[in-house]
C-alpha positions as CSV (number, residue, x, y, z in Angstrom):
1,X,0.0,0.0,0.0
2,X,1.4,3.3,-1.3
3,X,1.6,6.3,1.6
4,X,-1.0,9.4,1.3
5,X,0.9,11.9,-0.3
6,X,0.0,15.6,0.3
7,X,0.5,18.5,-1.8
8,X,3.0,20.7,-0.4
9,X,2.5,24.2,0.4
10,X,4.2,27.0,1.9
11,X,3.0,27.4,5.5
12,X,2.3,23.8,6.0
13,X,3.4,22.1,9.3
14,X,4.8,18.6,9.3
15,X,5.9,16.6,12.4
16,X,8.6,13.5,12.0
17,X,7.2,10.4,12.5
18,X,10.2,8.7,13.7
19,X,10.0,6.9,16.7
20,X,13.7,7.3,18.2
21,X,13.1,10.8,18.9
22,X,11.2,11.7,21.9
23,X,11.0,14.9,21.2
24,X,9.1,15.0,18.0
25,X,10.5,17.5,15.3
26,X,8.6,19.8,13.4
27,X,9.0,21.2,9.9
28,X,7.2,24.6,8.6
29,X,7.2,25.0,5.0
30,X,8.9,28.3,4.2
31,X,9.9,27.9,0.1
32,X,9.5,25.2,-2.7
33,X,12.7,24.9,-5.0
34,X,11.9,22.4,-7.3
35,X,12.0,18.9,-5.8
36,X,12.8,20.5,-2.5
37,X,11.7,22.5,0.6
38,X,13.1,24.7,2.7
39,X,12.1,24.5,5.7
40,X,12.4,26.1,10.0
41,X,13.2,23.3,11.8
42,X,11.7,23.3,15.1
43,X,12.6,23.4,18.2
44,X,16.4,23.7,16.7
45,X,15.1,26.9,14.6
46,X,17.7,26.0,11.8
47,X,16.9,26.5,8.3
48,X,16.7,23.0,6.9
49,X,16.8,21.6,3.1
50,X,14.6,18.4,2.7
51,X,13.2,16.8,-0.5
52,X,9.6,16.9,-1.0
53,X,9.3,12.9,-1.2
54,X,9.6,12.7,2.0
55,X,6.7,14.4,3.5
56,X,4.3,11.8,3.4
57,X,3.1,9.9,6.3
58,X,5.6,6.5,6.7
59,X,7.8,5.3,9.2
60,X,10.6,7.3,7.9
61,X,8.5,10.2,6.5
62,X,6.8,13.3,8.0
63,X,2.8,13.6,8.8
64,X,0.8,16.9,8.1
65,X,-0.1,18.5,11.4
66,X,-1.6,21.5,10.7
67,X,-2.8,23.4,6.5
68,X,-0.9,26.2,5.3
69,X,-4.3,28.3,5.9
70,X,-5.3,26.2,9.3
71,X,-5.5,28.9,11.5
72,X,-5.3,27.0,14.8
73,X,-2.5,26.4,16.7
74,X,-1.1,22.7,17.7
């Protein structure tokens, strides 16, 4: 079975979904350069350069928390 994928948009929030890490990582879409993002990396608050395959909802991939236009806060 094939993961979910989302389309990615600036403002978007996605949150690792690997299990090693207690503290769970979160990734808010600032640009969209061709097969990548760049993203703020929180709670380090580095920059960060991922590629856009890997936001989708696996064991190594990234799950949408919250819409580019989701006004709510997680």
């Amino acid at each position: 079975m094939k993961s979910e994928t989302k389309k990615v948009e600036v403002g978007q929030v996605w949150e690792d979904n690997d299990p090693r890490y207690e503290v769970k990582r979160t990734l808010t879409v600032m640009a969209i350069d061709g097969d990548y993002v760049e993203c703020l990396n929180s709670p380090s608050g580095r920059v960060t350069k991922i590629k856009i395959k890997r936001l989708r909802p696996n064991s190594t991939g990234y799950r949408l928390i919250k819409e580019a236009n989701d006004e709510r806060r997680d």
